[in-house]
N, C-alpha and C positions, 0 to 999 in steps of 0.2 A: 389244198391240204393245209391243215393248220399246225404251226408248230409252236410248242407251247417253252417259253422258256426257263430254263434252270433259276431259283431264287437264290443270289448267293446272301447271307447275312454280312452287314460291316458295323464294322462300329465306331462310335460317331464321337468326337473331341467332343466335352463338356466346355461350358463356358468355365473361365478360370475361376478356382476361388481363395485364391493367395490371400493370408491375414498379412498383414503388414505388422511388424512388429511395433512402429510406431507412426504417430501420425502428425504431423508440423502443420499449422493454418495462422494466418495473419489475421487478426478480428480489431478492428479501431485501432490501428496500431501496436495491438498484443498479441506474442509469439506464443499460442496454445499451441505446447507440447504433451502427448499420451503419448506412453511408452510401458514398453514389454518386454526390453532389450534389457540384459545384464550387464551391456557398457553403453552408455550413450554419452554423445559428445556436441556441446552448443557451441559453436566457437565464432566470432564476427568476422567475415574476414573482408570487409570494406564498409564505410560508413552505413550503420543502420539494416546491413544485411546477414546472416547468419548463418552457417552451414552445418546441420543438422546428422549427425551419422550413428550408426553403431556398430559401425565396423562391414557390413554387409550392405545395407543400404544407405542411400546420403539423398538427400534435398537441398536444397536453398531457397531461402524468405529471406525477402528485404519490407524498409518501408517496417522495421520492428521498433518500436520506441520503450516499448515494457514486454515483461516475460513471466511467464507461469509454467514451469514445468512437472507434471504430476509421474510418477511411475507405480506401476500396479502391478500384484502377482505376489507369489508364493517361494522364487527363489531370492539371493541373492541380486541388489543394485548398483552400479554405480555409475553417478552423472560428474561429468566435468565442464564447468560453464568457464567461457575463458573468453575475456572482452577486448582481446590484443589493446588494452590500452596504451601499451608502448610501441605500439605501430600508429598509434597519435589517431585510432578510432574513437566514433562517438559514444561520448558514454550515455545509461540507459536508466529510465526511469526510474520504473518499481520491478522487484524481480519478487517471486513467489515459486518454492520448490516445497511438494509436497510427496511422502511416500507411503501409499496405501498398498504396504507391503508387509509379508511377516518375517520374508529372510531378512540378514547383516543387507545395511546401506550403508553406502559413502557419495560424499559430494560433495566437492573441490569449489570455488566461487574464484577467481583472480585476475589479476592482471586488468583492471579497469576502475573505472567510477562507476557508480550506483547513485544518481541524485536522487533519490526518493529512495522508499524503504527496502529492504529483505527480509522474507518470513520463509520462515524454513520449519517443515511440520512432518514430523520421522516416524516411523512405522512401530512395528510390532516387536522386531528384531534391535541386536544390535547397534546404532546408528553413530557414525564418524561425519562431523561437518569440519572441516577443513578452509577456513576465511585466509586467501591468500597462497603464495605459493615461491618459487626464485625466480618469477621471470618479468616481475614488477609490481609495480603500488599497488594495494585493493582500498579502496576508499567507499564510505556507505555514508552519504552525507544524512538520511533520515536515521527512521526509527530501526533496531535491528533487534530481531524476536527470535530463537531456535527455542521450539519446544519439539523434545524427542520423546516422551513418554515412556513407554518400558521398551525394559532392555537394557543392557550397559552401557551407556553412551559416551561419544567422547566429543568435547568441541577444543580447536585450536585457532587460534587468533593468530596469526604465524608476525613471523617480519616482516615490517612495511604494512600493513596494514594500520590502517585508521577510521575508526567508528564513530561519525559527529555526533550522531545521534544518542538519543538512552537505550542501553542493553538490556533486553529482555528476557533470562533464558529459565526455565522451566525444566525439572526431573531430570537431571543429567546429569551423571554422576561423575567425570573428569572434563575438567575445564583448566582450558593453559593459556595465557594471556603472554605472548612472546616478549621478553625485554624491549624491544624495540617498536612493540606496536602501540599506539594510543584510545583510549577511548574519553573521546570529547566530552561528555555526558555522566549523566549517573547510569549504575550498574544496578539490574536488581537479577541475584540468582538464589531462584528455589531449583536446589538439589535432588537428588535423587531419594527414592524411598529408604536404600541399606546403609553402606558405606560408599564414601566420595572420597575426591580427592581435587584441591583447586589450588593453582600457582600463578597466583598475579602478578608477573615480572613485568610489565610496561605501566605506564603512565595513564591514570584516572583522573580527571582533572575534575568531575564531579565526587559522587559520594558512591558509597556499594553497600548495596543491601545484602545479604548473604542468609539464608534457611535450610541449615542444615538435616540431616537424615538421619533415621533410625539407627544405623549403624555406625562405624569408628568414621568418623571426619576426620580429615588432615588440612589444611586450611594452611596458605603461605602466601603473605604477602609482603618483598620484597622490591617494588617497585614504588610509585608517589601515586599517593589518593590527595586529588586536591579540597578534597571538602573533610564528610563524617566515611568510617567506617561501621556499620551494627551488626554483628552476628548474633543471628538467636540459633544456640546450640538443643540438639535436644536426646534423646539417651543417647546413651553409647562412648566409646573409649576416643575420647577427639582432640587432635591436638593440633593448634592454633601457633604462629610461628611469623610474629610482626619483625621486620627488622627493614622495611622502608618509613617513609614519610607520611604523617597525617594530618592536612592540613586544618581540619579542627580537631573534632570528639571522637574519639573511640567509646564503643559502647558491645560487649559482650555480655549475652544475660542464659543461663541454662537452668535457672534456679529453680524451675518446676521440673528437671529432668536427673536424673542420676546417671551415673557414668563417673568415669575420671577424666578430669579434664588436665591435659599440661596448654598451660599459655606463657611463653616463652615473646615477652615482651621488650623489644630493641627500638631500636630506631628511636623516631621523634613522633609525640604528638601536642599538636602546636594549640589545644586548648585544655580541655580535660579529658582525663579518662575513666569510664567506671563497668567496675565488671564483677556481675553478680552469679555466682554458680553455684549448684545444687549438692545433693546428699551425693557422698563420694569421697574416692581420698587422691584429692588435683592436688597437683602442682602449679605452683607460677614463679615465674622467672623473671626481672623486673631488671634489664642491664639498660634501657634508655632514656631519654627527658622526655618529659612533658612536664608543657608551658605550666597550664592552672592547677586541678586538681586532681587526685589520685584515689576513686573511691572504690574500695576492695572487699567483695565478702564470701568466702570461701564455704559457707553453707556449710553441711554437717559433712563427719568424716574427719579421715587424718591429714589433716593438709599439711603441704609444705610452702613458705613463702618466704624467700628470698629477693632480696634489694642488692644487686649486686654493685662492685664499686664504680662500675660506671654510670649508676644510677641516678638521676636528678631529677626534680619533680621539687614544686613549688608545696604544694600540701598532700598530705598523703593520710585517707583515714583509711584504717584497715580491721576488719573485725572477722578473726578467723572460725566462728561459730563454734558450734558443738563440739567434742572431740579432742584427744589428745594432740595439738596442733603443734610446727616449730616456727617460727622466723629466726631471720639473719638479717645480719645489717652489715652490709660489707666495709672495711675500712674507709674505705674512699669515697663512700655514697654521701649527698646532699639529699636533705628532707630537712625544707625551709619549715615546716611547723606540722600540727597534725595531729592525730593519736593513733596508736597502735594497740588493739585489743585482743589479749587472748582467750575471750567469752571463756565456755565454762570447758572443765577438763582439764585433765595436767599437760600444761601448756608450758613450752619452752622459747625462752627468748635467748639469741646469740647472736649481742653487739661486740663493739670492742670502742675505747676508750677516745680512739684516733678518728670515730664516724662524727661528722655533723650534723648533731642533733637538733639543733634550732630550739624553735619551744617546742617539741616534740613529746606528746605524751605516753608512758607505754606503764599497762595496765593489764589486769588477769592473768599475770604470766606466775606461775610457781617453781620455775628455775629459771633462774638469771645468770648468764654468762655472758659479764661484760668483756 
């Protein structure tokens, strides 16, 4: 007799097919990082080896000498690279962090040396770069490049950081250079398309290039440029606010641009200075020395230009353009020679008896109030 048996159906485990959120590989001693993670964290934790996480999953690669970290996707990023260089780890060649991303990114870089360069290349979204942190030195002995593109972006230099190299930064509308950070080199920043905002509070021992935006610039530099400073301003309501150290030329020029300009000029500039600005009705504010010469042209508009008593400058020509324009000459100002023009318009001049005039010559003015 044949007995025939019952079929039961079962079902059968698939092979797994887990996406990793990201993915860590060694290639010629490059730490190629892909990432999907909303926090991911690089951090060294013994010479040359790396511990890779985002909170869920973790790896380790050693045998890492440079590093490339990219992150990709649609929400919000952020990476924090951390080279425990104060646990006396190795430091690391070239680091490259790039975010082909459209949400807000942030990424932290600290606590290590970088002997070759950093490029940092920001997404769609809002982008925060973050150079340095409280938990020791960040040092970039090459070239250092952030370009974020659109979005609001913000970069900070923090304390204790040190950049050998030349700075490169590209479209970025807030930039803060910590009082106590350095950059070895020269600076070159083109800002953002609208309105910025940029506070140079450390030490530039080369020169800074600066290219302002379409919208209201605010511009502060308070720390030491050891070479030139050039701002080329361009529309919009911007105002400029020297009151560190410049170890040669200053040179501000807007004169194809309209807006108002206030430049509020302090400090020292240890050769000459000249600053040409467009149709508008700027202000300038003129309270500190410079060494050689002081060339000033106020473009059309109502301008106001004051030499305040702190003022000293070896020559000083000043021609306030078009416009019903005023100067002042503060009691106590020195202006070793020079002319002062009030081109054309009812134009007011206000000295007083007790200023040093040197041969100083002052012309086109139709009210005089010595």
């Amino acid at each position: 007799m044949k007995v025939s048996r019952r079929y039961v159906p079962r079902v059968e485990r698939l092979e797994r097919r887990d996406c990793p959120s990201f993915t860590a590989n060694v290639i010629g001693g490059n730490l190629v990082v892909l990432s999907n993670s909303a926090n991911l964290s690089v951090a060294q934790t013994s010479n040359n080896t790396y511990q890779i996480t985002d909170g869920s999953n973790t790896v380790s690669r050693s045998g890492v000498t440079s590093m490339s970290v990219t992150t990709f996707g649609f929400s919000a990023k952020s990476v924090d690279i951390d080279f425990n260089g104060s646990s006396g780890f190795a430091a690391i060649n070239n680091v490259v962090v790039t975010f082909l991303t459209t949400g807000s990114t942030s990424l932290t870089v600290h606590d290590g040396t970088i002997n070759g360069y950093l490029y940092v290349f920001g997404g769609y979204g809002a982008d925060t770069v973050n150079l340095g942190n409280t938990d020791g030195a960040t040092t970039v002995n090459g070239a250092t490049t952030v370009n974020l593109f659109s979005g609001i972006d913000t970069l900070n230099v923090n304390s204790g950081v040190t950049l050998n190299g030349n700075v490169y930064t590209t479209l970025i509308e807030n930039v803060t250079l910590d009082a106590t950070s350095t950059l070895g080199k020269n600076a070159l920043f083109v800002a953002g398309l609208g309105s910025n905002t940029y506070n140079l509070h450390g030490a530039i021992n080369g020169s800074v290039y600066y290219t302002g935006g379409l919208g209201s610039d605010n511009f502060t530099a308070d720390g030491s440029i050891g070479a030139d400073l050039a701002l080329a301003l361009l529309s919009g309501n911007d105002n400029v606010n020297l009151s560190g150290s410049i170890g040669q030329d200053l040179y501000i020029n807007s004169v194809f641009f309209g807006g108002v300009k206030t430049i509020n000029l302090g400090g020292s500039v240890g050769n000459n200075a000249s600053i040409f600005l467009g149709y508008g009705n700027d202000v300038v504010n003129f309270t500190g020395a410079i060494t050689g010469t002081f060339t000033l042209n106020t473009g059309g508009g109502v301008d106001i230009v004051t030499f305040g008593d702190t003022s000293t400058v070896a020559t000083a020509n000043v021609n306030l353009g078009p416009g019903d324009n005023t100067f002042n000459l503060g009691a106590a100002a020195t202006v070793g020679s020079g002319t002062i023009d009030g081109s054309t318009g009812t134009d007011t001049f206000n000295g007083t008896a007790s200023a040093s005039f040197g041969n100083l010559t002052v012309i086109n003015f139709e009210v005089l109030n010595p």
